[in-house]
N, C-alpha and C positions, 0 to 999 in steps of 0.2 A: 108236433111237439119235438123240438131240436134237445141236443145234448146239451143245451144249456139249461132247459128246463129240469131235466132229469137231474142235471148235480147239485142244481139248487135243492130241489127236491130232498135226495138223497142227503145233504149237507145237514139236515135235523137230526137234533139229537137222536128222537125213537126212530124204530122201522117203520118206516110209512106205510110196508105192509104187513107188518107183524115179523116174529120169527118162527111162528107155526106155520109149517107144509099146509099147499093147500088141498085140500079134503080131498079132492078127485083123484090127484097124485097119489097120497097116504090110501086111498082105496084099492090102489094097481098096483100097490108093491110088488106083491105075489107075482105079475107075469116080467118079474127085470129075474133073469139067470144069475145067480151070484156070483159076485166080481165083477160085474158088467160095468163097460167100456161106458160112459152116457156124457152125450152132448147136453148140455140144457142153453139153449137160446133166450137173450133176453131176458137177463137173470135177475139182474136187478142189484139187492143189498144178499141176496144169496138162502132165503129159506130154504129153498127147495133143493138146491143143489146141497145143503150141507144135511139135510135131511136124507137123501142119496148114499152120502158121504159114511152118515151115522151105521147107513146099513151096509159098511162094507164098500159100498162101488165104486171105482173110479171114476172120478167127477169133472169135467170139465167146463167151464160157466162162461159165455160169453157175454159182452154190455159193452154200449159205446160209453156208457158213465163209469168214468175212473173214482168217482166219489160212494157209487153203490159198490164195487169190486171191492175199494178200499175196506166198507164197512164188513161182505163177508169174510174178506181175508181175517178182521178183529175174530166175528164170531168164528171161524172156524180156529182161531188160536184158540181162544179162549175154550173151546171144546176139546182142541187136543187133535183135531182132523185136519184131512189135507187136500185141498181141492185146488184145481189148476185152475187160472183166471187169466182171459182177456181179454184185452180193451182193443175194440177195434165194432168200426161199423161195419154191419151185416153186408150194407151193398159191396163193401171190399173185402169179405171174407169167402173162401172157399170151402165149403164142405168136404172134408174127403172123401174120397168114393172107399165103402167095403171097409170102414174104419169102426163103428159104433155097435154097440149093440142094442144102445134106445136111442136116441130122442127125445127132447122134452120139450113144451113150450107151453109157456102158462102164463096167459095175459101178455100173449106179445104180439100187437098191433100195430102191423107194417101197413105203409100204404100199398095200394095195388100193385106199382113195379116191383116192390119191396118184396111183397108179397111173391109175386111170381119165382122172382129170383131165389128166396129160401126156401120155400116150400119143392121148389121143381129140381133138389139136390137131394132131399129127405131120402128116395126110396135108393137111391143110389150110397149115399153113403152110410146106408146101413149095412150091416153083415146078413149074412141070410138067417132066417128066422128072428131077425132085429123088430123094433117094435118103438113106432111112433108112439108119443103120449101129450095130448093139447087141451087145456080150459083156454077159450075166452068169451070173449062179450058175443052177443048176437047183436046182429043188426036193430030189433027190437030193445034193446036195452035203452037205446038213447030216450024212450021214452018213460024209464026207471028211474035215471040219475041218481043210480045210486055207486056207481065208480064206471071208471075206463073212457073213454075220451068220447066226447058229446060230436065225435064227427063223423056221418056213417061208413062213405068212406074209409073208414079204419075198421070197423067193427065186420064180422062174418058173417055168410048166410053157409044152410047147410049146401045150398044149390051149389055156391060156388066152392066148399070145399071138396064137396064131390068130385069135380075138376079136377082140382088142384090136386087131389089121392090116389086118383084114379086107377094109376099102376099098382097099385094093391088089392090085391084080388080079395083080401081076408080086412076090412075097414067095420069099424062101426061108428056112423057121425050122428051124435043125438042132441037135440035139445031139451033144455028144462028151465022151468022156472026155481028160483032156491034162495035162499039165504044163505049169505054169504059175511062172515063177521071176518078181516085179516087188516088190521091195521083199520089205521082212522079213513081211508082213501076207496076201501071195498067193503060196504058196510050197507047191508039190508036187504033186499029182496029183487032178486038182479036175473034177468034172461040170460043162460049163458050157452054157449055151444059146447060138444066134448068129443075129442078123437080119439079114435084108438085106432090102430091098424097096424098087423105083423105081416113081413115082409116071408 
């Protein structure tokens, strides 16, 4: 799915995926430091990053869709909050190294290089005691169809983000099955995968 899907997408009126945080996040509030520095990847129309926002953090939200950016920019006026946004593809962005104090990604579905490339910055452009934070699809899900892209290739296993985390000595990768209600797009009973890991 190219950026062209995505801003089509994003170009409807509603939030395709709601403007409630999604539940895994709103569950780990408690371990982000307040004030904290937080990347969120693959932001989308901005729930979560303005839900961050709400609590005080420094927010900064990246998406190659300028049409989803556009929308959290409205919602966070419209709140009164103030979150940094931008547009730029992942495969051309740099993580800074020793910059964050979280991480965020939730529901963001790189392909395999894609993959490598973002995830293998994570433990480095944390601060120390920084703290990854990830919902998405498990591989199993394509059999759900109930959201996230029907290609498995896109979708995770715990095996491989094992991998991918590795350098975190303190990770927890779990799976579950759940219901999931956020927008018209993630909607019923969905496989998903969940990280957590402090550096």
């Amino acid at each position: 799915m190219d950026v062209n899907f995505w801003n089509t997408r994003y170009k409807e009126a509603e939030f395709a995926y709601g403007t409630v945080p999604n539940d895994f996040l709103k569950s780990k509030i408690q371990v982000f430091k307040p004030n904290s520095k937080i990347l969120c990847l693959a932001e989308g129309e901005g729930r979560n990053a303005i839900f961050l926002a709400e609590h005080k953090h420094d927010v900064t939200a990246i998406d190659y869709s300028l049409e989803g950016l556009k929308k959290l920019q409205k919602l966070a006026s419209d709140k009164n909050l103030s979150v940094e946004t931008v547009c730029i593809d992942l495969n051309h962005y740099k993580i800074e190294e020793n910059k964050w104090d979280a991480i965020i990604c939730i529901f963001g579905h790189f392909p395999e290089p894609l993959r490598q490339t973002v995830f293998n910055q994570v433990y480095s452009a944390l601060k120390k005691d920084g703290v990854f934070l990830m919902e998405a699809y498990h591989k199993d899900q394509i059999n759900y169809k109930t959201g996230g892209p029907q290609v498995a290739d896109l979708l995770y296993s715990a095996e491989e983000l094992q991998i991918d985390f590795s350098e975190f000595k303190n990770r927890s990768i779990e799976t579950s099955i759940k219901e999931i209600e956020e927008g018209k797009y993630h909607k019923g009973t969905s496989f998903v995968i969940q990280v957590m890991a402090h550096k």
